[in-house]
C-alpha positions, 0 to 999 in steps of 0.5 A: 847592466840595465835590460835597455843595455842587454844585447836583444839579438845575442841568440841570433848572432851566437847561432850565426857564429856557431853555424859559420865557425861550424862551417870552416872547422868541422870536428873542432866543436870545443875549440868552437864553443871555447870561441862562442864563449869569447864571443858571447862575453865581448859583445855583452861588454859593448852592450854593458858599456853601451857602445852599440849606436841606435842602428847597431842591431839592425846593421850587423844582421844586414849582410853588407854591414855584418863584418863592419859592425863585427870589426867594431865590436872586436875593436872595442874588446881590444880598446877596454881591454887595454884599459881605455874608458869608451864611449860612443854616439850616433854621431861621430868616430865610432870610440872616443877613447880615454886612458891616463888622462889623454883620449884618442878617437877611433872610427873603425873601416872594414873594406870589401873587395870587388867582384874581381877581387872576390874571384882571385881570393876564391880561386884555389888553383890560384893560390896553389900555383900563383903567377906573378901578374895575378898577384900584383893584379890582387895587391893594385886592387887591395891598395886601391880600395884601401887608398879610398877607404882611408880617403873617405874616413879622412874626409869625414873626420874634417868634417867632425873637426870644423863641427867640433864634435872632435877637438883640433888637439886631440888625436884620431885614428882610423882603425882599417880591418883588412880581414876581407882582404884574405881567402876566408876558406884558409884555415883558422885566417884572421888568427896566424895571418899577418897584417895584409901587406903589398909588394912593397913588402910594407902592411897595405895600409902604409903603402896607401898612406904613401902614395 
């Protein structure tokens, strides 16, 4: 790994994860450092690759981007380790993804919830002793914006297409982290949950391809 490949913001970012972790699971300080150390390795492998684009360290400081580019580096972790060779620009999907021959594209999408949002995840009466319409208020918020999230990147990802910066017969995926989606205060959240899904009973991200 070459110094221009070395992650220069990894103290600041290990501080901000040990705080948060710390923070969420008081008196797990090993189960805490084992998860430091996960941490720490994975985003040495993204820098070691190169993955990081020109705005990276600036943008996963900034607290509106933090989780995006977060979302980023844990999809990269899953990509090489099921053997795909990445690569990434500045411009374009996030991944271009190669294994076996075939190569795949992946833009990655964190989607925050509104302010409305926001107050019913946060709302502990709320989940301790639910009421119907509330539910099915937060499920129309959260297929709402994942409707427009997946829009948007479809939208750009034409746009990659007619520059041929993405090939007509090569694939694309739009990788959607749904983690803001859930109340963060929930214990180890993000590891036992399940994917997001609606009152379909279906994953948010398939009810917003049909509609």
């Amino acid at each position: 790994m070459t110094e221009d490949a070395k992650c220069k913001i990894l103290d600041i970012l290990l501080e901000k994860w040990k705080k948060i972790l710390l923070g969420r699971y008081p008196g797990c300080e090993e189960l805490i450092e084992l998860a430091l150390k996960s941490l720490e390795a994975l985003t040495e492998r993204f820098y070691g690759y190169e993955l990081n684009d020109t705005q990276f360290d600036t943008a996963i400081l900034l607290e509106q981007q933090y989780h995006q580019r977060l979302g980023e580096l844990i999809v990269a972790d899953r990509l090489l380790r099921d053997g795909f060779e990445l690569s990434s620009k500045d411009f374009g999907p996030d991944f271009k993804a190669t294994k076996n021959g075939k190569t795949v594209w992946f833009e990655v999408v964190t989607p925050n919830p509104n302010d409305e949002m926001v107050q019913i995840l946060e709302d502990v009466q709320g989940r301790l002793f639910p009421k119907h319409e509330t539910n099915c208020r937060e499920n129309s918020l959260a297929l709402l914006k994942m409707t427009g999230v997946i829009e948007t990147k479809a939208n750009i990802i034409k746009g990659y297409i007619e520059k041929k910066i993405i090939p007509e017969d090569e694939p694309v995926v739009i990788v959607v982290n749904d983690s803001l989606f859930y109340p963060l205060d929930v214990y180890m959240v993000g590891v036992t949950e399940e994917v997001q899904k609606g009152s379909s009973g279906l994953p948010f991200v398939i009810e917003a391809l049909l509609i």
